[in-house]
BAFI-3210 file (N, C-alpha, C; in Angstrom, 3 decimals, decimal comma, padded with zeros to 6 digits):
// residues 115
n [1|2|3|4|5|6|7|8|9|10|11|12|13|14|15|16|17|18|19|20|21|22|23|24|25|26|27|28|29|30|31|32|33|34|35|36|37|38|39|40|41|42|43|44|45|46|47|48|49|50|51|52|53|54|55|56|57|58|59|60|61|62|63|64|65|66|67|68|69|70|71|72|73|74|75|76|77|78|79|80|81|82|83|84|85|86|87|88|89|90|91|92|93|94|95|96|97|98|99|100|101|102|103|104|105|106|107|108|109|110|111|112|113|114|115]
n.u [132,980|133,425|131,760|129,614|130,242|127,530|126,785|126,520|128,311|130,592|130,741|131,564|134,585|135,349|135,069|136,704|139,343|139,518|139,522|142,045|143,575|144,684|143,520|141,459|137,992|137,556|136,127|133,166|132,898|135,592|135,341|133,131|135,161|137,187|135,579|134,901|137,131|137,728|135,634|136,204|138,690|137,372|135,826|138,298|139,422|137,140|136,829|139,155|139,147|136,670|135,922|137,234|139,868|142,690|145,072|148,143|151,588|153,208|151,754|150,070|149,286|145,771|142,450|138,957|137,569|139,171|139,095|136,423|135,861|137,548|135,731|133,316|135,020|135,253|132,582|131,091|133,027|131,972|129,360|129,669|131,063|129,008|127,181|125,306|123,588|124,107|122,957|120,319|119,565|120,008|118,053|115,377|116,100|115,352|113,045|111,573|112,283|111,209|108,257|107,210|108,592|107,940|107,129|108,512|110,381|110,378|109,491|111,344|109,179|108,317|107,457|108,495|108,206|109,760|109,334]
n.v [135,226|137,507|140,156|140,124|142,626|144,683|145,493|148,191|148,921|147,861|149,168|151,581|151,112|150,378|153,173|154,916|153,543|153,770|157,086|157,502|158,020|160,302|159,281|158,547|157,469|155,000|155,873|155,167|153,661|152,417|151,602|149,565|148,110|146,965|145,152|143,181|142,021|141,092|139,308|138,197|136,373|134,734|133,192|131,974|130,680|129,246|127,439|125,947|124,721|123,172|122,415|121,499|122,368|122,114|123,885|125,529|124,122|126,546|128,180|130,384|129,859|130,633|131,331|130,552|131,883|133,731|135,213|135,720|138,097|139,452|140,533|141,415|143,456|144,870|145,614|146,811|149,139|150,467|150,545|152,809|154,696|155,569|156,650|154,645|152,859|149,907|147,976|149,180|148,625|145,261|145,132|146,046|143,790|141,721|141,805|141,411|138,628|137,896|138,345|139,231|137,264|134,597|131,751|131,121|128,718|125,846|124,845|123,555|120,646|121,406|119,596|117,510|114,504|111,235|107,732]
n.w [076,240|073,194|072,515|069,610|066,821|065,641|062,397|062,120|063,337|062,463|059,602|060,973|061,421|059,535|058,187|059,819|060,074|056,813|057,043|057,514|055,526|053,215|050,579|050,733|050,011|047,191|043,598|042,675|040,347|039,989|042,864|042,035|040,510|042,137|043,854|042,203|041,676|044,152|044,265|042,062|043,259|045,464|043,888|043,040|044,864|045,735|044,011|043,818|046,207|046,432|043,524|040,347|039,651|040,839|043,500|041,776|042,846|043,188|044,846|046,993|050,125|050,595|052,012|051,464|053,983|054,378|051,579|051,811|053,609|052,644|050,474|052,197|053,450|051,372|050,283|052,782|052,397|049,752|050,390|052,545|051,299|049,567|051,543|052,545|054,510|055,817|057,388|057,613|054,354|054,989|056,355|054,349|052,198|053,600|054,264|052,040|050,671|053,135|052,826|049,612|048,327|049,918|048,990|046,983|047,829|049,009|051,970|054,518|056,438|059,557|061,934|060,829|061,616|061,857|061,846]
ca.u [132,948|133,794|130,266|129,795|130,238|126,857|127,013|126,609|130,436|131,258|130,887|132,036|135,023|136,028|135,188|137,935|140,228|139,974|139,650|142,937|144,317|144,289|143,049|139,822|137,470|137,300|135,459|132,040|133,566|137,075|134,753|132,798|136,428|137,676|134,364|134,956|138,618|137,428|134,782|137,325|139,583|136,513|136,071|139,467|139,679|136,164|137,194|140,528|138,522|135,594|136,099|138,058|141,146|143,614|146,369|149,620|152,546|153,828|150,250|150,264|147,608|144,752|141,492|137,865|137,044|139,884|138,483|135,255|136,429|138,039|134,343|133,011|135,617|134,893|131,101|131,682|133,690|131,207|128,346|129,717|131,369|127,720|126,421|123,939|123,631|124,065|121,551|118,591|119,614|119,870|116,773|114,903|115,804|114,780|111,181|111,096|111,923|109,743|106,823|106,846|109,193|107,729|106,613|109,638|111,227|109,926|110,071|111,084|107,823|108,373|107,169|108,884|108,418|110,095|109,491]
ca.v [135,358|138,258|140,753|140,251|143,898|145,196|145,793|149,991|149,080|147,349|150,546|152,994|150,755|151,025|154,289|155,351|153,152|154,584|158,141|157,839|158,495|161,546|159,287|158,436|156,190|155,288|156,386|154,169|152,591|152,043|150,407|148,408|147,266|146,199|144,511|142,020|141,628|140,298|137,761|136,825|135,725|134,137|132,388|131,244|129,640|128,187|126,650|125,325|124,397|122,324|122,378|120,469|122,914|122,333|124,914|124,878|123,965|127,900|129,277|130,978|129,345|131,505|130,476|130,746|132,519|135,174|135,803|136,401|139,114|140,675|140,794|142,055|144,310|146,139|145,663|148,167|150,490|150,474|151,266|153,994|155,957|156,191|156,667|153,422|152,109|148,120|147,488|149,323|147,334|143,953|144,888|146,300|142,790|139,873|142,330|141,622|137,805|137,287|139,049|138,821|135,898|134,299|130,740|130,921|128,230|124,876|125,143|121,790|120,432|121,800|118,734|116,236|113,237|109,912|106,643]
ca.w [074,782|072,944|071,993|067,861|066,322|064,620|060,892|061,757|064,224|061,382|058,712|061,598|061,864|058,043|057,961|060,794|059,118|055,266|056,660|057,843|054,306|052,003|049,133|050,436|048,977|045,362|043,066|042,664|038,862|041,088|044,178|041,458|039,902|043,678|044,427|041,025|041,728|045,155|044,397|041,233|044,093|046,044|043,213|042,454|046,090|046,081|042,175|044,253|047,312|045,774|042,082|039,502|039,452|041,612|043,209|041,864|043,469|043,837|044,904|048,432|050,755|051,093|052,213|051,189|054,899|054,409|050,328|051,672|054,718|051,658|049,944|053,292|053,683|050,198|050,105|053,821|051,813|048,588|051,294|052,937|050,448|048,730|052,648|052,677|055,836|055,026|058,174|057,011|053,423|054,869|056,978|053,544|051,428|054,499|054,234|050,388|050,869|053,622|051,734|048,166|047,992|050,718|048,900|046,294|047,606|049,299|053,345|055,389|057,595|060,811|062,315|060,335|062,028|061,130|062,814]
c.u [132,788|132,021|130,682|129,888|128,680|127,492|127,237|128,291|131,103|131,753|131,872|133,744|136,127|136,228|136,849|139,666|140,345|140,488|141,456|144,097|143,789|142,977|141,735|138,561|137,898|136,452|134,167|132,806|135,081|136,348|134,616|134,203|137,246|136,706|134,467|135,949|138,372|136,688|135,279|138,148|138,803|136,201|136,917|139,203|138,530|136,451|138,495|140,104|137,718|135,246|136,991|139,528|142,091|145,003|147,240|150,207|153,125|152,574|150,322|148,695|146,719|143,774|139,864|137,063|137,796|139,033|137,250|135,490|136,544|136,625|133,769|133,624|134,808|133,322|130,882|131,918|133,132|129,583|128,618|129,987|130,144|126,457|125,296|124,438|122,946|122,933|120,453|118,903|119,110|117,884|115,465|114,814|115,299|113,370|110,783|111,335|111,121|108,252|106,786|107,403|108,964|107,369|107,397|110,186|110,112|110,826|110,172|110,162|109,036|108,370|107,518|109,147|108,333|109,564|108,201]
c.v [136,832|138,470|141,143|141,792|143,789|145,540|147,407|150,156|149,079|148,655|151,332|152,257|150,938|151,907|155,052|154,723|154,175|156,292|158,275|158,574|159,106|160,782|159,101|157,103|156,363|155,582|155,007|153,309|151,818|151,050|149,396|147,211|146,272|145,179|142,746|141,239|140,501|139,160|136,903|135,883|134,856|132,825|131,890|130,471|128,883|127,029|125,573|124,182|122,968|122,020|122,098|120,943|123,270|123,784|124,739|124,909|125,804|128,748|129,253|130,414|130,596|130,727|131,267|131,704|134,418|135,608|136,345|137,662|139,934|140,849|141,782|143,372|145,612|146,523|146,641|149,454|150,869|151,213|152,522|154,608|156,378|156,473|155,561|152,588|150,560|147,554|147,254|148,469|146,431|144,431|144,748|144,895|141,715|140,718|141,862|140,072|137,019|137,715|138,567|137,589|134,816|132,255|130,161|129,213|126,897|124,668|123,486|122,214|120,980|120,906|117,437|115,223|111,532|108,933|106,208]
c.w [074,402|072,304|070,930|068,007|065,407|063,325|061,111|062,757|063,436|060,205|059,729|061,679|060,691|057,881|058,761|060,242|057,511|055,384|057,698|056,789|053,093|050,782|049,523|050,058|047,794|044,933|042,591|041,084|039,425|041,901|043,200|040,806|041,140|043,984|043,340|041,173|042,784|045,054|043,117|041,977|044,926|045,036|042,668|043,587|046,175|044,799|043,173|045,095|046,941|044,551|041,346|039,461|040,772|042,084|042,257|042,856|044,134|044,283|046,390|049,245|051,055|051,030|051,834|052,632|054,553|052,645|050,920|053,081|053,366|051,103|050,644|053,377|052,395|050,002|051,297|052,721|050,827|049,283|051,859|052,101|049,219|050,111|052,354|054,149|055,446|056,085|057,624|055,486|053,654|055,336|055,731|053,020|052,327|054,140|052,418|050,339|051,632|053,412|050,466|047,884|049,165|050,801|047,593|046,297|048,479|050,737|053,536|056,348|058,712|062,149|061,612|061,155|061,250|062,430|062,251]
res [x|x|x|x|x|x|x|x|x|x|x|x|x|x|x|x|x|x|x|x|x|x|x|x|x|x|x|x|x|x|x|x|x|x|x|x|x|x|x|x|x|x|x|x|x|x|x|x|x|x|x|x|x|x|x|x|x|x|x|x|x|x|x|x|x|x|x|x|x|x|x|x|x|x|x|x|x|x|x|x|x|x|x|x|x|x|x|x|x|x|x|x|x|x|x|x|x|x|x|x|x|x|x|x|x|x|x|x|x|x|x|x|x|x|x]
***
């Protein structure tokens, strides 16, 4: 089995990719406009997927795994081009739900036993 990529492969991986061309990143109001576009399309296919509105007939299959890659993809390119390392991030928000939000939500017993 193939060894997952870290999230900091992941950035270095975009990065090598985008800087292949003059233009660069976008500009943070540009990222934010790509970033909307993307989870509009996340939400068209999950609306298609599990929600009352069917394709049409001329609508190109795309799927709710590939929409969210594209999310991924830009939420990468929205991180680096403001240098944030999405690690230390994720690492920063699990410390702020398992601390302050720690009793938020209602855990399942651990020991749930039936019988």
């Amino acid at each position: 089995m193939e060894r997952q990529k870290t999230m900091q492969e992941m950035q270095q991986e975009v990065d090598q990719y985008i800087s292949q061309f003059k233009e660069g990143y976008f500009s943070p109001l540009s990222m934010l406009a790509r970033m909307t576009e993307e989870v509009g399309e996340l939400a068209r296919e999950i609306n298609h997927f599990y929600g009352e509105k069917p394709k049409k007939k001329d609508e190109g299959e795309k799927t709710v795994e590939e929409e969210l890659g594209d999310v991924l993809f830009i939420v990468i390119c929205f991180a680096n081009s403001l240098g944030i390392d999405l690690q230390e991030a994720f690492d920063r928000i699990m410390h702020k739900f398992n601390t302050r939000d720690k009793d938020r939500w209602t855990r399942i017993e651990e020991n749930n036993q039936h019988g």
